[in-house]
Each structure stands twice: as C-alpha cells, then as structure tokens.
N, C-alpha and C positions, 0 to 999 in steps of 0.2 A: 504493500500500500504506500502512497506517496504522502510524506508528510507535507502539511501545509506550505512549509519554506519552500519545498520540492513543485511544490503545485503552482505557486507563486512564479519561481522562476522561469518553467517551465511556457505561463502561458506569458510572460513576458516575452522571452524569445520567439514564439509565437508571432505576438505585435511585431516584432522589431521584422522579423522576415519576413511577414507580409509587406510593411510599410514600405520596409527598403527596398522595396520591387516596385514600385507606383508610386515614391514621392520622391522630389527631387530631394539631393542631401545637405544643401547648403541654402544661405539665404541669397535674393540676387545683389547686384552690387548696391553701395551705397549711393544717395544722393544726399546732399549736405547734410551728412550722418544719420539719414535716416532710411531703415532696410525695409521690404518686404520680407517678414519671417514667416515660412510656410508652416504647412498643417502637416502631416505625414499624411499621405491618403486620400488629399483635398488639391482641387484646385484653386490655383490662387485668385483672391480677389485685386483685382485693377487699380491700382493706385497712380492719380497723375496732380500735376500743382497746374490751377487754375484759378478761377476768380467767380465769386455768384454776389449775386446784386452788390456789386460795388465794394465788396472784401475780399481781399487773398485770404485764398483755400483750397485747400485739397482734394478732390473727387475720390470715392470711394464707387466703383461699379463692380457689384456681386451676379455671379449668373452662376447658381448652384455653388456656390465658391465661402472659401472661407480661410485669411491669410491676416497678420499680421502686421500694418506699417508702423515701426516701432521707431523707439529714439533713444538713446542713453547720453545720461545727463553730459554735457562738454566737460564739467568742471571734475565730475565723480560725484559719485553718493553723498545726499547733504540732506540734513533736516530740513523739514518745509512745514508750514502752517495752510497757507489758504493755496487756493487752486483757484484757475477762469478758465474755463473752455467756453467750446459753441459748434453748436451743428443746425443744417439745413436736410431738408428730412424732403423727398418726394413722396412716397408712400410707404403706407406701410403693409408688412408681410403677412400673407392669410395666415391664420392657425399656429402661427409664430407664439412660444412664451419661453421665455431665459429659466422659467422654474422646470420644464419638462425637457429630459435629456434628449428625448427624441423629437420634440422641437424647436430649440434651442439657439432658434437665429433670433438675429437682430438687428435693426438698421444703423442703431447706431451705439457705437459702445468709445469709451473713455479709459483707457487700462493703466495702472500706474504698479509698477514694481518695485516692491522695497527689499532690502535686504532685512538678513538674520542669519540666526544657526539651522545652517539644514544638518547637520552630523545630528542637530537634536533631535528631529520629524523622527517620524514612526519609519522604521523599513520598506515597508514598502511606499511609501512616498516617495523616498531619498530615489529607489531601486526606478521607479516613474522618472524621476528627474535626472537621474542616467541616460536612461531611454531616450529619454528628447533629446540630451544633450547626439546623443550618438546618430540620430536622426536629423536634428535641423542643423548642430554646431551650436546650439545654443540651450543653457542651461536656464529652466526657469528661476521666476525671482522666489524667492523666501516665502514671500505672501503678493499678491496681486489685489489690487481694491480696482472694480469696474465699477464705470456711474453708466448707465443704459438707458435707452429708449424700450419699451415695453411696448405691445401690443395690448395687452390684457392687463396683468399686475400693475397696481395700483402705485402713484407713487409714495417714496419713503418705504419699500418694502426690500429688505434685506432678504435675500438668496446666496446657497451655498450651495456652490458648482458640485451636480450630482455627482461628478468622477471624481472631485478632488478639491478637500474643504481648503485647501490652501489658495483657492480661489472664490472670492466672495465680491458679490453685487449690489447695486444700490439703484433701486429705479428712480431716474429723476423724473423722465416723461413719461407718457401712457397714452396710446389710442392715437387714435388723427389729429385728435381737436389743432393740434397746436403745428401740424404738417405745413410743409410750403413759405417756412417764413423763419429767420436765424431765430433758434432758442439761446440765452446767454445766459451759463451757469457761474456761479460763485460759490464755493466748498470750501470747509474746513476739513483739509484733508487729514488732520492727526485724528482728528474728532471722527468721525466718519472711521475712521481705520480701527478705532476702541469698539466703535458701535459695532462695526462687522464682524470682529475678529476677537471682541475682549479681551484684546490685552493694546501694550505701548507699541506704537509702531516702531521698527527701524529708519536707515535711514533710505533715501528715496531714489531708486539706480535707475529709472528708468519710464518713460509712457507711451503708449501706443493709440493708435485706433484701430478700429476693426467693424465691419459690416460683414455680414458671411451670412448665406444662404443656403446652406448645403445641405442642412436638414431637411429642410421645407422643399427643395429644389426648385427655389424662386427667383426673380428675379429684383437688385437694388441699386437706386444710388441716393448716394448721400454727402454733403459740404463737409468738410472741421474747419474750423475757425483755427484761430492762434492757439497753445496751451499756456497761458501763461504762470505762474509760481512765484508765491510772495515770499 
C-alpha cells in the first residue's frame, strides 16, 4: 500500500509530466520589467500597453486563456500600506464565480505577492511551489492577496483559493452594474492582508494582473490602470 507521502509525490509527478508536455517552460521576454507568467496547461492570455478613454493602460484579451502579467518591485521587497489600482471592464463572464474551482475566471483580478517562510508551509504546499517553480521558472510568493471583479459574490467577501489557501481574495466589484467605465480603487493593503490571511503580512515582492477564461471557455477584455503604492 502506498503511504500518503508516496501518494502525494507520486501524483505530483503526474502534474508535472502532463504539464510539461503542453505548456511552454518559461515566461516570455520582459517588457519594462514586466513578464507574461504562464499557466502550465493554459493558454496565455494577451497582454498589450495601450490607452482607453484618455488613460494609459494595459489591455488584457482572454479567449479561453489564462496567464499572468506580472511585475516585481524595481527596488526589492519593501513594506507598503495603501495601494491604487483601476480597471475598465467590457463585460462580464456567464456562470463565472472566483468561489467555485471549476468556474473560477474573472475579468479582472489585482494580484500582489508578498514574501515569508515557505521552509515553514505545510509539505505539500512547499512540494506545489516546487512544481511551479520547475514548470514556469518561477517560484510563487509566500502569500498572494487578489482584489477581483466578481460576477456573483458580493462585494467585501473574502475567498480562499480552492487549490491552495496561500492564495486568498477580496471582491471589490460584483455584476455589470458598474461595466464600461474606469473603476478607481484605494486599499489598505496591510489591512486587507490581516483580514484575508490572519496574520502580519511580509514584505511586498511583487503585483500582477490577470483576466483568464479558461474555465468558463469565454471570451474577455479588460483596461489596468496604473498600480500605484504609498
């Protein structure tokens, strides 16, 4: 009989020789520090720098896709308090909700990674954060705090990413109402990091966006505004 560790690794290796057969292994090149990090198994979503009503931004275009434009900090890892983002939203995804693992897209997401102790996480977390590394070149953060656009869920409702609580959410928007026109967010991102996670955050290595559709197999696009960090 296989003991659990035996089982554990077993279906990891699994993941990794599927993924490694149908995802590319690296991220693509840089633009002024900022990558496309793919999915293992997904294809990527479309990332280009343009302009919507009169603001520089970035276009996010998903077609069954779901991919990473990321950033890490110029300076390195540094304390942070407040946060400002902004997105432009076209519509939103049928049947789409960030709480349900099998439909789990979203138009528009805000991702921030902070550092910690991973030697601390549970085994098989670390044994996941292997995996990635081995698959994209890139090691996830510590903890990840996402602020979303929602379909459904309600805003202010904390989610903890079915596959891996070291990934936790924060709806700010919900529904149409507010589609077709810049949302401007203002977060206290320590605060917010307590809320999701109960404990002190670290310090702050990195932010992304992401639109993906690959659950749902739909189609998106969507604006980001600036990220700015007080």
């Amino acid at each position: 009989m296989f003991t659990p560790l035996r089982t554990l690794l077993i279906t990891l290796l699994a993941a990794l020789l599927a993924a490694c057969a149908s995802a590319p292994p690296t991220a693509s090149p840089s633009v002024d520090g900022w990558e496309n990090i793919p999915i293992p198994g997904k294809r990527a979503t479309r990332y280009s720098w343009a302009e919507k009503d009169g603001r520089p931004a970035f276009a996010a275009e998903a077609d069954a896709s779901a991919s990473f434009w990321m950033k890490r900090l110029p300076g390195g890892p540094q304390p942070v308090h407040e946060v400002e983002f902004s997105w432009w939203v076209q519509d939103m995804l049928p049947n789409a909700n960030v709480g349900v693992a099998e439909r789990s897209d979203a138009v528009a997401r805000v991702v921030f990674g902070f550092e910690g102790d991973i030697d601390a996480l549970p085994l098989k977390t670390r044994m996941m954060f292997e995996l990635a590394h081995a698959l994209t070149g890139h090691t996830p953060p510590y903890a990840s705090l996402v602020y979303v656009w929602d379909a459904e869920l309600p805003v202010g409702t904390v989610v903890i990413h079915p596959r891996s609580d070291r990934i936790r959410k924060i709806v700010v928007d919900s529904g149409p109402g507010e589609r077709r026109h810049w949302r401007d967010h203002k977060r206290d991102l320590a605060a917010d990091f307590r809320l999701a996670f109960g404990e002190e955050p670290g310090k702050l290595a990195s932010f992304a966006v992401m639109t993906d559709t690959d659950n749902t197999r739909s189609r998106a696009k969507t604006w980001y505004g600036e990220i700015k960090l007080k």
